[in-house]
N, C-alpha and C positions, 0 to 999 in steps of 0.2 A: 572518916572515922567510922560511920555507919556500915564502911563496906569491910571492915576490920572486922568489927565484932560478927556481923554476919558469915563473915568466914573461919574467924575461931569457933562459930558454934559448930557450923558446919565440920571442920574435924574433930571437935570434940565427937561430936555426934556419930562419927566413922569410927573414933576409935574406940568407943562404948560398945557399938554395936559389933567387932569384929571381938571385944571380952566376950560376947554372950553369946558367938559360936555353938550351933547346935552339932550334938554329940548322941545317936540315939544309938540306944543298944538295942539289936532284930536278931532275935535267933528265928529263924525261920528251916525250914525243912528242906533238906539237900533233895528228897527223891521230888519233890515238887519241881525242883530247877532242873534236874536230871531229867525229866518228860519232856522238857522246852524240845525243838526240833533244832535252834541253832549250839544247845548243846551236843545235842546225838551227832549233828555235823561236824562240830567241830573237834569233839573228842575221839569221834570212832569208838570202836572198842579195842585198840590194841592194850591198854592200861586200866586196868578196874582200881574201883574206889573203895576201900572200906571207911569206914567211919567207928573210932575205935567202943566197943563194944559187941560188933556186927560183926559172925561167925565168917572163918575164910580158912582154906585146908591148910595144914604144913606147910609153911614155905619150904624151898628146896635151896633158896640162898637166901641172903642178906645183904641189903651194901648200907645200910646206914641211914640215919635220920636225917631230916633235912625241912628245910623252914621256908616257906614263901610269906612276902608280905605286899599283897596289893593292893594301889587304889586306882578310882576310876572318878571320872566328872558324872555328878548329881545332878547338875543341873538341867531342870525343865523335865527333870523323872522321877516318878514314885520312888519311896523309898525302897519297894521290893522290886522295884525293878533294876534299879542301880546296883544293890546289893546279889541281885543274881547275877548279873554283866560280871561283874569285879570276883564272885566267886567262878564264875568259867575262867575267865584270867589266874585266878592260884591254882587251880587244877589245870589250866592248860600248864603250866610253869611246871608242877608237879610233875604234867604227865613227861614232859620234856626232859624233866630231870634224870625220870625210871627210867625213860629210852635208852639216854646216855649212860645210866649205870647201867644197863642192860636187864633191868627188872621188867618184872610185866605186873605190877600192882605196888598199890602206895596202901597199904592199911594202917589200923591205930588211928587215922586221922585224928586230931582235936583243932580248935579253933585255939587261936596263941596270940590275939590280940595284946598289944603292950605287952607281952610276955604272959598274959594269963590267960591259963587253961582252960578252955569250955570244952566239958566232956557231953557228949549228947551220942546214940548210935542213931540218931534220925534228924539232927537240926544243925547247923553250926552258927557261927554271930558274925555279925555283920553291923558294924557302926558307920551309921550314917548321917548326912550332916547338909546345910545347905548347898553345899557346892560340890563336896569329896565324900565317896563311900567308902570302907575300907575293910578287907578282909586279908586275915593272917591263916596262914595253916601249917602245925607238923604233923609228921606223920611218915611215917618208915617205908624204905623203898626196898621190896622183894619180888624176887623169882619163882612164884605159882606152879606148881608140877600142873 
């Protein structure tokens, strides 16, 4: 009987604590993660970033809007360290996308977490959590003269 109730605490106690899942909201600064050097590797420059507010000339096409939503494992990492990882992942996704449409830049960006809009021309958000970080992005994919 003693090894019953010790076990029903025990999932009690699991299941209390996976209610009270941490959820933090980081807005933090895209040009800070953009200096990283496993960004500049990974990204290259064939695809530039704007961030919507941040000046960019005429496009000369268009192919349309388009939405990444990624997460990455937290675990055993700062939270702005996760949150940078997870943001090279929506922008490598982005940049993957312009290719295939044949753009050379994503502007407008906003951050599109759960569907809502953080408008920044220098931060985006990034929710993070004990185990999963997670970063959403829209943002328009064009052909830069």
């Amino acid at each position: 009987m003693r090894k019953l109730i010790v076990l029903t605490m025990l999932v009690c106690s699991l299941f209390s604590a996976s209610a009270m899942a941490r959820d933090t909201t980081l807005h933090l600064s895209l040009s800070d993660a953009m200096a990283r050097s496993d960004y500049q590797e990974r990204l290259g420059g064939e695809v530039q970033f704007f961030l919507s507010g941040q000046p960019y000339a005429t496009p000369a096409q268009r192919m349309g809007e388009f939405i990444t939503n990624k997460k990455t494992n937290a675990f055993g990492k700062s939270d702005v360290e996760a949150c940078e990882w997870v943001m090279l992942s929506a922008l490598i996704a982005l940049q993957e996308r312009a290719l295939a449409e044949g753009g050379n830049a994503v502007v407008d960006i906003v951050s599109y977490y759960k569907r809502n809009e953080f408008v920044s021309a220098a931060e985006y958000e990034c929710h993070a959590g004990a185990i999963m970080a997670g970063v959403a992005l829209k943002g328009r994919i064009v052909k830069l003269p």
